[in-house]
C-alpha positions in Angstrom: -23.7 -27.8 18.6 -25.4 -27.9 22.2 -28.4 -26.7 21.7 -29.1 -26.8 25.6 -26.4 -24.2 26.4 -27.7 -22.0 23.4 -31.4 -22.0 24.6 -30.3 -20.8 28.1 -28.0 -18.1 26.6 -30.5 -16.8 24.6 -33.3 -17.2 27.3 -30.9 -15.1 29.8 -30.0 -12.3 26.7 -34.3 -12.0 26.1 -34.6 -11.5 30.0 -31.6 -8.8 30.5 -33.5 -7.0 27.4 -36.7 -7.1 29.1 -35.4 -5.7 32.4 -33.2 -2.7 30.0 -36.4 -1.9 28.6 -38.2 -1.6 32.3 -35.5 0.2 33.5 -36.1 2.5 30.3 -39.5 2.7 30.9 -39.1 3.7 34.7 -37.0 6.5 33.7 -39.2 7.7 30.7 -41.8 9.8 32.2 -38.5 12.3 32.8 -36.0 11.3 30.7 -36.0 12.0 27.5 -35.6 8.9 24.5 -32.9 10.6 23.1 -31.1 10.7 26.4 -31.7 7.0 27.1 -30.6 6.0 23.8 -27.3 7.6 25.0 -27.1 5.9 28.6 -28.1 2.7 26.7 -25.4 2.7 23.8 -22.7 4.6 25.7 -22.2 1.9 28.6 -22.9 -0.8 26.3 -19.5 0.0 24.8 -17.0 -1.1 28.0 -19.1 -4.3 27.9 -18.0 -5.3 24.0 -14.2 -3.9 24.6 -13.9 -5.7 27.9 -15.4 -9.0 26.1 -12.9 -8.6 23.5 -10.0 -8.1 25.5 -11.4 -11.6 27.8 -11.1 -13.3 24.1 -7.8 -11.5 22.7 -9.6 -10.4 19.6 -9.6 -6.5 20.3 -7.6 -5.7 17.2 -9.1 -8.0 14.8 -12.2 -7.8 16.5 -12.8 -4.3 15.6 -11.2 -4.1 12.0 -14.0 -2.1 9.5 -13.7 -3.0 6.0 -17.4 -1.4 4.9 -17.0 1.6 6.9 -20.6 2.6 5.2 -22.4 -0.3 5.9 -21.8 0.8 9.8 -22.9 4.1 9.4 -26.0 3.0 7.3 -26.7 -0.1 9.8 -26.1 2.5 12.5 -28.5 5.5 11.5 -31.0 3.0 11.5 -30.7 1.2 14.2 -30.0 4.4 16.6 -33.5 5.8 15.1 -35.3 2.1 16.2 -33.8 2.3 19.4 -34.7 5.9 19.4 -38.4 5.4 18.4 -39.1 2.4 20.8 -37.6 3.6 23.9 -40.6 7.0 22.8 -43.3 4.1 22.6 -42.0 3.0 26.3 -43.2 5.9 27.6 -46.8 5.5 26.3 -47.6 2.3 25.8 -47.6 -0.5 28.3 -44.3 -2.9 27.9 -45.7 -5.9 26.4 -47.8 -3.7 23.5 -44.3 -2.4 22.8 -42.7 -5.6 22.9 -45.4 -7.0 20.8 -45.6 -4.4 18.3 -42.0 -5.0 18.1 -42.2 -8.2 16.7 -43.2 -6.2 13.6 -39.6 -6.1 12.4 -39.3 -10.2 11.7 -42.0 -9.3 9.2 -40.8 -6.5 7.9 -37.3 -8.0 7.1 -39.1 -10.8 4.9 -40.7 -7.9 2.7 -36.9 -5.6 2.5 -35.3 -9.1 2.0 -36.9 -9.0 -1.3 -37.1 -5.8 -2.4 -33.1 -4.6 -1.4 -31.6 -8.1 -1.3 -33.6 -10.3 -4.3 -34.6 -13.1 -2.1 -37.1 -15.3 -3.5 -40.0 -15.0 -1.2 -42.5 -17.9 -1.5 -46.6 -18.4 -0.9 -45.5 -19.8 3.2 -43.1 -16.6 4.1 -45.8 -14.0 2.2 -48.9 -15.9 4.2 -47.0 -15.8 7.5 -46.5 -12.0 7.1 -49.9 -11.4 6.0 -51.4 -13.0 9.4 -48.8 -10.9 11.5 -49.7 -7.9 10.1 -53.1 -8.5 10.4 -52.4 -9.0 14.0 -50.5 -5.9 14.4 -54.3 -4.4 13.1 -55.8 -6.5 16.0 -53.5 -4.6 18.5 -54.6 -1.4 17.1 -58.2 -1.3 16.1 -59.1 -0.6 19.6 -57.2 2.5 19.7 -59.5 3.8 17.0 -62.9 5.4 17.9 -64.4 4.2 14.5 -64.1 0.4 15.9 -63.6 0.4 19.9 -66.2 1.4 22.1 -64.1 4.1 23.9 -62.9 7.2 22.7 -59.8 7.4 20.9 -56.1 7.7 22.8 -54.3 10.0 20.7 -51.3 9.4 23.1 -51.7 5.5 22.6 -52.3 6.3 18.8 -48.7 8.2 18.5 -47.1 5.2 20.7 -48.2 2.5 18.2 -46.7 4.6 15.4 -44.0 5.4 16.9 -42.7 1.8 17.7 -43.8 0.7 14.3 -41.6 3.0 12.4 -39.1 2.1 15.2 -39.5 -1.5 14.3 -39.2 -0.9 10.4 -35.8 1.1 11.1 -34.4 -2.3 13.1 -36.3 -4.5 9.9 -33.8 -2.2 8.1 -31.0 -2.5 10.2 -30.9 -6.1 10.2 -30.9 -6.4 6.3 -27.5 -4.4 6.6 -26.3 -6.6 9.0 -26.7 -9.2 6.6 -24.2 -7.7 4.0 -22.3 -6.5 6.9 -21.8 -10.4 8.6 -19.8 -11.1 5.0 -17.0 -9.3 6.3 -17.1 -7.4 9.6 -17.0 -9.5 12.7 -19.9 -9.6 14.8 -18.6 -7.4 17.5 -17.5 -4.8 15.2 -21.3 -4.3 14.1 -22.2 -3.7 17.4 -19.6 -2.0 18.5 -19.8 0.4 16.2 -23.6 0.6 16.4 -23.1 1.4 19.9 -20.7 4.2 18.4 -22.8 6.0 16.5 -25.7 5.9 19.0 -24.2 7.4 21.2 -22.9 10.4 19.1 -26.3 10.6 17.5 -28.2 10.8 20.9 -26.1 13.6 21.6 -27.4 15.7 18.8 -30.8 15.5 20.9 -29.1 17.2 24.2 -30.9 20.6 22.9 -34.1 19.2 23.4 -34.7 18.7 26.8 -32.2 16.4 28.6 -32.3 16.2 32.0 -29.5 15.8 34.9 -31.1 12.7 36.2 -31.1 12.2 40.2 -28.5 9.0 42.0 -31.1 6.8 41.7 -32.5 7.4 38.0 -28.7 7.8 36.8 -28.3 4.2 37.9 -31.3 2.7 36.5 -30.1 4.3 33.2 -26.4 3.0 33.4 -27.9 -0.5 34.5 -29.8 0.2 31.2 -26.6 0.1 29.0 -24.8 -2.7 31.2 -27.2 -4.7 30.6 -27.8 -4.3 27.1 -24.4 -5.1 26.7 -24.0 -7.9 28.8 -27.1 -9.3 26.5 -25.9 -8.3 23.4 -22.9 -10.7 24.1 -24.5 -13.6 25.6 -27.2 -13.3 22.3 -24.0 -14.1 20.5 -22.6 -16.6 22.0 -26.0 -18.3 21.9 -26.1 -18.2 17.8 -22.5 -20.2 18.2 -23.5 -22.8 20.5 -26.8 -23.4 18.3 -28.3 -23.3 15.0 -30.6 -20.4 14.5 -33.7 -22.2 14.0 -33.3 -23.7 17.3 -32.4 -20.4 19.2 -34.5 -17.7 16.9 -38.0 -18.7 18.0 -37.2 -17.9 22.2 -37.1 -14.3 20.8 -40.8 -14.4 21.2 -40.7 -15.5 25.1 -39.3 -12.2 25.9 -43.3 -11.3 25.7 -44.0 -13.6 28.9 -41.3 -12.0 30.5 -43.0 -8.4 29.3 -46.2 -9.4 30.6 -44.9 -10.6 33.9 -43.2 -7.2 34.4 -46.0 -5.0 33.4 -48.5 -5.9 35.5 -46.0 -6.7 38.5 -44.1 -3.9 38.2 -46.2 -1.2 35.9 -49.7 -2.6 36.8 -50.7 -3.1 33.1 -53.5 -5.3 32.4 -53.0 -6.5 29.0 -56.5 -7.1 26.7 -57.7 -9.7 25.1 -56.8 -7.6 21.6 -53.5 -7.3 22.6 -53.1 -10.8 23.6 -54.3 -11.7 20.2 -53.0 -9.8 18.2 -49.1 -10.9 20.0 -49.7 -14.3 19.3 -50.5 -13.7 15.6 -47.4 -11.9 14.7 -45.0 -14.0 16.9 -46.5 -17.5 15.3 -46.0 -15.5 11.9 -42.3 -14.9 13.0 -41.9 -18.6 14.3 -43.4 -19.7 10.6 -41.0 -17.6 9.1 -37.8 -18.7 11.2 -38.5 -22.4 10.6 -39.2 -21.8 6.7 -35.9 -20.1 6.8 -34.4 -22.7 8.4 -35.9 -25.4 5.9 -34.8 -23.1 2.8 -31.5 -23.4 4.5 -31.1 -19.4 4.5 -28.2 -18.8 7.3 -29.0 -16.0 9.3 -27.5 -17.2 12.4 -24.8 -14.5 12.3 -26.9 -12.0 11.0 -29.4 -12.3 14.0 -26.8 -12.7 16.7 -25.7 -8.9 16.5 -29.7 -8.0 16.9 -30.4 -5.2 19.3 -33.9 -4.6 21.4 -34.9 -2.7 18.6 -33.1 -5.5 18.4 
């Protein structure tokens, strides 16, 4: 293991994914989510061949024995993708990013229910105080407790990204049968496969022919995705997971940074709140996980930004 070289792989995959969501998020006041899901799955895919190729694993790497389990993991995942690159476009980055977080939680309840983990007292406590910080982040969007009058725009965003961030809590559980026999780049090949065939059903509704410059940002979009993708890989072989997992959560420092910099969004004091609750939750649960000696390493080193 060197733990040093994992930390900085997965610190350099959370930044790319911060700058493919601001690059989303630049182009969403025209361009549709369905079209970015396209952009950001469809040049993700040279990235994983060409990575591949680099490791002489194309063949093998790329061999589907549960060709269901992709198209399962893949509805879901293109509808998280989907629904959070919608809550980009109203919502200020780090809500989304924190709202996000959502999913860690989410998996500890599906793990249960579709996969009969044993779920103790700690990892049911941990998700209780995320999910109550997920209510801090909202209860000012509600007239009935915050002082101003209700955003239904803002309101729609929040939902939005939370069902977005139950489909990638779903994902990730299939991802977890999948890693018993599909390599990792197969699950995200193929992911990146059916994304971008699905975002093509939404064409009838209202894409654009985006301009040099916004055609860029959105191709950028997918190279980078990629380019993280792979080095979030890597960093799950050069580390153990319970090492590497937690520096999810510092993509929201990197969120806040480029929101007010860039998007001149002043986070609140709710917001800022209610993001630390859910990610200590997730860095409870990760280190219980870890101490249970549940191997998810694999498993979380094919995550996407819905991730």
């Amino acid at each position: 293991m060197q733990p040093v070289k994992a930390i900085s792989l997965k610190l350099c995959a959370v930044v790319l994914f911060i700058f493919m969501s601001a690059l989303i998020k630049a182009a969403s006041d025209e361009v549709p989510p369905g079209e970015a899901v396209f952009f950001r799955s469809f040049f993700a895919i040279p990235i994983t061949v060409l990575w591949l190729l680099m490791l002489g694993q194309l063949c093998t790497g790329l061999r589907v024995k549960s060709v269901w389990g992709h198209v399962r993991r893949g509805v879901a995942g293109s509808v998280a993708v989907g629904m959070t690159f919608a809550g980009l476009s109203m919502l200020p980055l780090p809500e989304v990013t924190a709202l996000s977080y959502t999913s860690s939680l989410l998996i500890v309840i599906f793990a249960a229910l579709f996969l009969g983990e044993q779920v103790g007292i700690f990892r049911i406590s941990a998700v209780c105080i995320g999910l109550a910080g997920v209510l801090v982040i909202l209860t000012p969007k509600l007239s009935v407790f915050g002082a101003a009058p209700v955003d239904k725009i803002e309101v729609i965003g929040a939902i939005v990204v939370l069902i977005g961030a139950t489909c990638a809590a779903f994902a990730q559980i299939t991802i977890r049968k999948l890693v018993q026999t599909e390599h990792p780049a197969a699950i995200a090949f193929y992911f990146s496969v059916t994304a971008t065939v699905l975002s093509l059903l939404t064409a009838p509704f209202g894409w654009i022919w985006p301009d040099g410059w916004m055609a860029f940002q959105l191709v950028m979009a997918g190279v980078l995705g990629g380019v993280a993708q792979i080095f979030l890989t890597l960093s799950y072989r050069y580390g153990d997971a319970s090492v590497v997992a937690p520096f999810d959560y510092a993509s929201m420092l990197f969120a806040l940074a480029i929101g007010y910099f860039v998007f001149d969004e002043m986070p609140t004091i709710p917001m800022l709140i209610g993001a630390a609750m859910i990610s200590a939750a997730g860095i409870a649960i990760v280190l219980r996980e870890h101490h249970l000696g549940l191997k998810r390493g694999r498993a979380r080193a094919v995550r996407t930004p819905e991730g």
